[in-house]
N, C-alpha and C positions, 0 to 999 in steps of 0.2 A: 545694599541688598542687590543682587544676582537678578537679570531679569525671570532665569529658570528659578530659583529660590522664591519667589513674587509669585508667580505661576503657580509654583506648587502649593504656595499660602492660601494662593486667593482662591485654587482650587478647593481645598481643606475649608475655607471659610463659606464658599456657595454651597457647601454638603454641612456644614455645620448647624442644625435647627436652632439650637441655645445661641449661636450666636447671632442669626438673622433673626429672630423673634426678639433679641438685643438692640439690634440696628433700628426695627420697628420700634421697637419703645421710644426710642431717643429721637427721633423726629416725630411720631404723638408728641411727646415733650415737649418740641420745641413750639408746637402750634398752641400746646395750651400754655408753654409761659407769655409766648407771645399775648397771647387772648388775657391772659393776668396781666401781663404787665400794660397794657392796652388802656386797660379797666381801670388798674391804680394810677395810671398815673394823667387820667379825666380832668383832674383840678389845676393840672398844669396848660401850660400856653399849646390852645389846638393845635394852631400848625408846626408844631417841634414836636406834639406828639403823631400828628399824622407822617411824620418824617421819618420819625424814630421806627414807629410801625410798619413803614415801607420799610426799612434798612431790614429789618427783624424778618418781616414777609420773605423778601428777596433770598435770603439764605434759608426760610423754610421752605420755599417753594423750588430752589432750585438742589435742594437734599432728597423732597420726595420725586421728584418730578426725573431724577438721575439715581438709577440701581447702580449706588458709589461701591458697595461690595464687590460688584461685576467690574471695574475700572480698577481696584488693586494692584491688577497686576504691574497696569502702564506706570502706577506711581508719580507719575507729575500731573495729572489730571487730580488724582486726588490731593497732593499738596497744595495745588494750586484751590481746588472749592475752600478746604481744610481753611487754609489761611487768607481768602475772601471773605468765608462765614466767620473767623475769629474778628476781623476789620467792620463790616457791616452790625456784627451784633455790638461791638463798642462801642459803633460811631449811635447806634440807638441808645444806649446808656449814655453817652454824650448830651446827646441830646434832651435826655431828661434829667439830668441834676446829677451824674457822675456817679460817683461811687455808692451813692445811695441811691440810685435809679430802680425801679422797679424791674428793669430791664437786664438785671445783672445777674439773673438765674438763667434767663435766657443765653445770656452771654457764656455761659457755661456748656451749651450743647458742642459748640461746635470741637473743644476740645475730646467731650466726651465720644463723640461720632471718630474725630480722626482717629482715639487711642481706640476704638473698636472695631474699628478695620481695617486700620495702616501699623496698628503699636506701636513702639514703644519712641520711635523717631520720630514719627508724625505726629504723634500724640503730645511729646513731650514740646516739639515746636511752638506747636498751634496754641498750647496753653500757654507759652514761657509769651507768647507773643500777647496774646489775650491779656496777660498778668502784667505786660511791660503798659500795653495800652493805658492799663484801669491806672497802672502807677505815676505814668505821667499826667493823666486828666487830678490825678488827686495831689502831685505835684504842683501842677499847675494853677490852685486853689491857693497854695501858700497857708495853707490850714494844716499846722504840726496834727492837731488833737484828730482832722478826718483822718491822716496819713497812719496813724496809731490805731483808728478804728476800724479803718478796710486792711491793716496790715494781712487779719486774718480771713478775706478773701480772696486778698491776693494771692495768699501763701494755697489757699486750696485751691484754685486751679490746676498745679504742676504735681499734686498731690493727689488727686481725682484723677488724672490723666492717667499718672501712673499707677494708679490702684487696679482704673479698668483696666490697662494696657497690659500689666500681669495677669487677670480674670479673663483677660482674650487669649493668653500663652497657654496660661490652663485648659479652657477650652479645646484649643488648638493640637495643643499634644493628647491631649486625651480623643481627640477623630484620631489622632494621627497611629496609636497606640490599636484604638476599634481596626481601624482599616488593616494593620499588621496582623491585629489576631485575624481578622478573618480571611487574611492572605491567607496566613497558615493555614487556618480551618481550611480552607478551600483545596490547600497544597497536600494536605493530608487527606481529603477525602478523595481528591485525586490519587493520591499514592495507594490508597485502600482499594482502590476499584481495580488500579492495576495488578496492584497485588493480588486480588480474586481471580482478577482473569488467568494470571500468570499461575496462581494456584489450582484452579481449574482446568488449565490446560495440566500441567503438571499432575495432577490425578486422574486425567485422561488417560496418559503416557503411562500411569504405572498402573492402570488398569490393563495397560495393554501389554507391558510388558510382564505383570503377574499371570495374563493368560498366555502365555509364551510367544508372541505377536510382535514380532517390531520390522517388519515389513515398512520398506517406504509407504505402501499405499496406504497403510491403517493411520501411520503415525503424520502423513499430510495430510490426509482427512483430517483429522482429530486437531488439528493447529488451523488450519482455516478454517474450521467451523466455528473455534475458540473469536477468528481476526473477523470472523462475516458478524458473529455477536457482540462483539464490541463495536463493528462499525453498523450501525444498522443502514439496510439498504443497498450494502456491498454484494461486490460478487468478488470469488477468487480463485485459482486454479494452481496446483501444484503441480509442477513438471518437474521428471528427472532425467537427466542424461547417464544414457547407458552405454554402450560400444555402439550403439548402432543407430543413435542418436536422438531426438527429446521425445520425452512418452509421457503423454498428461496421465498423472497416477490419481488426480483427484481434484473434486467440484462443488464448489458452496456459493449459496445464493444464486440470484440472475440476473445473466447482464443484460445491459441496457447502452445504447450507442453515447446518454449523454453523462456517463459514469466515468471520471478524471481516474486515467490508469497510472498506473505505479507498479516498479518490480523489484522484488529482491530477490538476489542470487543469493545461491545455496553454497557452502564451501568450508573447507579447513585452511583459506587463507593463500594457499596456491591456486588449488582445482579450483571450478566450479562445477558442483554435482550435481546441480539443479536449481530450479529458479519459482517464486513464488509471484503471479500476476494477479494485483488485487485491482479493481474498480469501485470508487466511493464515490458518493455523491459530489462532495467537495474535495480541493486539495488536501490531503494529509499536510499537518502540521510537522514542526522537526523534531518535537515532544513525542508526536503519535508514531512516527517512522521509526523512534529511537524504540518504543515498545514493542510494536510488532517486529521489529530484529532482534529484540531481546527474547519474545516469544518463539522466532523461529529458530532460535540456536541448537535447542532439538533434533526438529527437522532436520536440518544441516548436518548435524552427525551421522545422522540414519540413513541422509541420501549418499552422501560419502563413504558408509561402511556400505551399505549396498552396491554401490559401481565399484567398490575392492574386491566385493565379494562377486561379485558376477567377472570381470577380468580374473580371479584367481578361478571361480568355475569355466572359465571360455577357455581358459588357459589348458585344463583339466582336461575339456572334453577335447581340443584338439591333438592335446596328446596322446588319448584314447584313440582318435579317429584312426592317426597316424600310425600309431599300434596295432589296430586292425588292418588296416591298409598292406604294413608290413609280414602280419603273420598270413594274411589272404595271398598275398602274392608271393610268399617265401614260401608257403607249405600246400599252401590248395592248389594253387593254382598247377605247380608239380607236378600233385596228385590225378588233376586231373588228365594233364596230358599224358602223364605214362597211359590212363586208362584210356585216354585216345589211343593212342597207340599200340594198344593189347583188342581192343576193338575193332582196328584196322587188321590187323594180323592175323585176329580169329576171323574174317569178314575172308582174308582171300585164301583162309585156311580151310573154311569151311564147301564141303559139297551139296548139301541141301540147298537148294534153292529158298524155300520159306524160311531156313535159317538165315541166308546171306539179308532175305529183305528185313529180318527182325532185325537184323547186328545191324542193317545200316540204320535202321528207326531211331535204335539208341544211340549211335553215333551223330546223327543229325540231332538227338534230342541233347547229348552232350554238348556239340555245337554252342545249342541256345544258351546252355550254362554257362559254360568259357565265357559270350557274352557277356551274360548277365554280370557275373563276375568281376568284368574287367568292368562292366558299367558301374560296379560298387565300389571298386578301387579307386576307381578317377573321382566317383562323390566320396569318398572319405578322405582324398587328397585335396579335393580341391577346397579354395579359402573361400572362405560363408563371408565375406567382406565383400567378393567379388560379383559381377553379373551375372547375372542369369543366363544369358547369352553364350558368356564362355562357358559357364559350369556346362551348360548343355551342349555346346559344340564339344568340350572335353571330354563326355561319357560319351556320344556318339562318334568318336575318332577312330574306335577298333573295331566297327564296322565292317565285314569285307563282302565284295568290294564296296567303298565307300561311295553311297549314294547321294545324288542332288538336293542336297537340303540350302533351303534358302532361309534363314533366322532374320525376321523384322520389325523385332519390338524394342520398343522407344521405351528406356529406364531410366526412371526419376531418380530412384534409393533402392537399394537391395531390400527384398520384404525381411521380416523377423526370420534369424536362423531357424526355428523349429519349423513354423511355415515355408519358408524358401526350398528347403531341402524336402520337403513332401511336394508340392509344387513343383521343383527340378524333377522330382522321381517320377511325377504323374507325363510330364511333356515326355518327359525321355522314355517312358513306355509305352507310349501313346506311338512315338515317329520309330521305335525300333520294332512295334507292331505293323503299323504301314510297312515298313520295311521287310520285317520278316516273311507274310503271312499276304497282306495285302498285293505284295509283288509292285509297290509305287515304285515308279519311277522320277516322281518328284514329290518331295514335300516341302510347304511351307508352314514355319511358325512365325505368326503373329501375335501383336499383342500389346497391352500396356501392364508397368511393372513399377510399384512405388511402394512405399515402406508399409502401409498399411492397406495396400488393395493389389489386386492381378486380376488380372481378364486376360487369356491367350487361349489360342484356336491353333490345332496342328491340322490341317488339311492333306488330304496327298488324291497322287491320283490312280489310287489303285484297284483291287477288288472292293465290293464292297459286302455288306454280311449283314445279317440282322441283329441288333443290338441286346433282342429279347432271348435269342436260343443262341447260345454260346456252344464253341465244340466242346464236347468232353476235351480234358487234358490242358484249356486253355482258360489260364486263371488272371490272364494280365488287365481286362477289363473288371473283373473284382476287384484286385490287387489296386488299382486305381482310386476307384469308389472308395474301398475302406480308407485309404490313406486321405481321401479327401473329408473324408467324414472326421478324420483328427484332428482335423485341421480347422472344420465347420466352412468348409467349402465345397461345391458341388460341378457335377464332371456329366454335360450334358455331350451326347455321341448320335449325331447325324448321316446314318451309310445308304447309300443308295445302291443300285446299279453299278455304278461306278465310284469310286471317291467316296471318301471318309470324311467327316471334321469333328474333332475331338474339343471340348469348348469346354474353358475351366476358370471357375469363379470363385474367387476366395478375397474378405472384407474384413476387418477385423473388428471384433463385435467391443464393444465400449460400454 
């Protein structure tokens, strides 16, 4: 027998009740054969029975006195008591008259104890040894007729041994059989739970997608809220990467700094689309990790058709952009110079004085247009990937003559393209206002610039106006405002005496 074999017995045997409630019986036993055989055998010579009953003592004292169940496993500790107590209980029936000793039930325990908690090897020793003992003391009498009447003493020792020693296999298998079934049970109500959860997420999902919903943001909700209810106590965050890179689309439970993190990426096996950071109390198991990856293969799909579909839409709109870009400056832009140039001609065609000043009014107000113009062309050319800095030096280049603009803002990440391009439009109308109207001869933007916030200030040092009475005719401080307002950003405008500062704050609400 395998020390790990021994182990696993001896364990099955300390979990065993029928079998230690076994073991207790047979050492009571051995104290009341002792105490009988004690008593019968009074008529004999004292001091052989006070001998005998130390010999007896001695192995009942050192059975109870040692949890021999608990020692199984080492197996030579219990061989060794096993077959001390088979030598000690003989050497007492020795002592009192041999085969017919009162002492020879006693002498029976210690086989009976080895086979019920060593079996079928230790059992069958201790007794074949016990049975050799009795057979020489009754040899040794030279008495055919005792040798004929203990035969069948003899013969039951090895027969008892083995009787228990199979009532202990029985025993044994049958915990052994208990503990399997309630592995399983255990392994199936496991499976069940998960199963629910996984079902439950699952009719989350087609609740959402029967309301025609399948939005990253719905469908990571609805899966962390599934992985924070299985874990109780968790917190977790769903993040998707987009062109312009990770955007938390959703939030279950709360975290706590002493919550052991974990992350799963999101992906079809190349990409990764996104990524899911969970917090539990304890480490995740490799059981629990393998479930909630099973749970989030959903997710995973939905974040992946989402960043295909947002690159096939980016893709979309810059071909649009590009499109208009091309028919503004192929056809308008044309348009308008000829009518420049029909405006000029009528301007020095013309004899009226009040007419010459109207035709230059609108010539100067055509001006602003051309502008304006080319400032839309350069935003619908230029790349939304790009800084803010350049977009804006770019729409300010056709300028004439090009003014002293100084750009000093520090850029972490380009903001979201819908924000970014309302923001470019606000600064840029802001410093070709200074420029136009203002008469600056310098402007500076400043500022900070990150994916999900902007604060920048255009200053200049030019005329300055009141911010509350606008000129008739002059809509670019509206034009500001509104687009700030799409955006849920606000365009506070400081003019004095002198100098302007146009100050614009945009956050992005969560």
């Amino acid at each position: 027998m395998t020390s790990e074999t021994s182990s696993t017995i001896g364990s099955v045997v300390s979990r065993t009740a029928s079998l230690t409630t076994a073991v207790r019986v047979i050492r009571i036993a051995s104290w009341v054969f002792l105490a009988l055989g004690v008593v019968a055998s009074l008529s004999q010579e004292p001091s052989l029975v006070v001998a005998a009953a130390t010999c007896g003592a001695m192995f009942a004292v050192s059975t109870t006195a040692i949890r021999v169940q608990n020692l199984a496993p080492s197996g030579i500790i219990l061989q060794i008591l096993s077959l001390a107590g088979a030598i000690l209980t003989m050497a007492a029936v020795a002592l009192t008259g041999g085969p017919g000793s009162p002492f020879t039930v006693l002498a029976m325990m210690p086989s009976l104890l080895a086979s019920m908690i060593g079996g079928y090897r230790i059992g069958l020793a201790t007794s074949l040894l016990s049975a050799g003992l009795l057979t020489a003391m009754t040899l040794t009498a030279a008495d055919f007729d005792a040798l004929v009447s203990s035969a069948g003493t003899i013969g039951l020792f090895p027969l008892v041994a083995l009787l228990v020693a199979q009532i202990r296999a029985l025993m044994i298998e049958a915990v052994k059989r208990a503990d399997h079934l309630e592995a399983a049970t255990a392994e199936a109500e496991a499976e069940l739970e998960r199963l629910g959860q996984a079902n439950d997420l699952l009719r989350r999902l087609t609740d959402l997608y029967a309301e025609g919903s399948t939005n990253p943001v719905d469908v990571g909700r609805a899966a962390i809220e599934a992985i924070v209810e299985s874990q109780p106590g968790s917190f977790a965050t769903a993040t998707l990467f987009d062109s312009q890179g990770p955007v938390v689309v959703a939030r279950a439970g709360t975290d706590a700094a002493d919550l052991v993190k974990s992350q799963f990426p999101l992906g079809d096996g190349l990409t990764t689309s996104g990524v899911v950071s969970i917090g539990t109390p304890r480490e995740l198991s490799p059981q629990e990790r393998e479930e909630i990856e099973r749970l989030l293969r959903p997710v995973a799909v939905s974040f992946s058709n989402a960043v295909l579909l947002q690159e096939i839409a980016g893709e979309a709109v810059r071909e649009e952009r590009l499109r208009l870009a091309r028919e503004l400056h192929d056809e308008v832009g044309p348009a308008l110079a000829a009518l420049g140039f029909s405006l000029d001609s009528a301007t020095m065609q013309a004899n009226d004085p009040s007419l010459q000043n109207e035709l230059t009014s609108v010539r100067e107000a055509l001006g602003t247009v051309v502008d304006d113009l080319r400032g839309i062309i350069a935003d619908l050319r230029s790349d939304e990937s790009g800084s803010l800095t350049s977009a804006l030096l770019s729409s300010l280049a056709n300028l004439e003559p090009p003014p002293e603009i100084k750009v000093d803002v520090h850029e972490r990440r380009p903001p979201r393209s819908t924000a970014g391009r309302q923001i470019l439009a606000i600064l840029t109308e802001a410093t070709r206002n200074a420029y136009r109207h203002a008469e600056a001869t310098s402007i500076t933007v400043t500022g900070l610039v990150d994916r999900d916030q902007v604060e920048a200030e255009v200053i200049d040092d030019g005329k300055g106006f009141d911010p509350t009475r606008l000129p008739e005719g002059h809509y670019g401080v509206m034009g500001m405002r509104e687009r700030a307002d799409r955006i849920g950003a606000t365009v506070e405008i400081d003019s004095g005496d002198s100098g302007t500062t146009v100050r614009v704050v945009w956050k992005e609400k969560r």
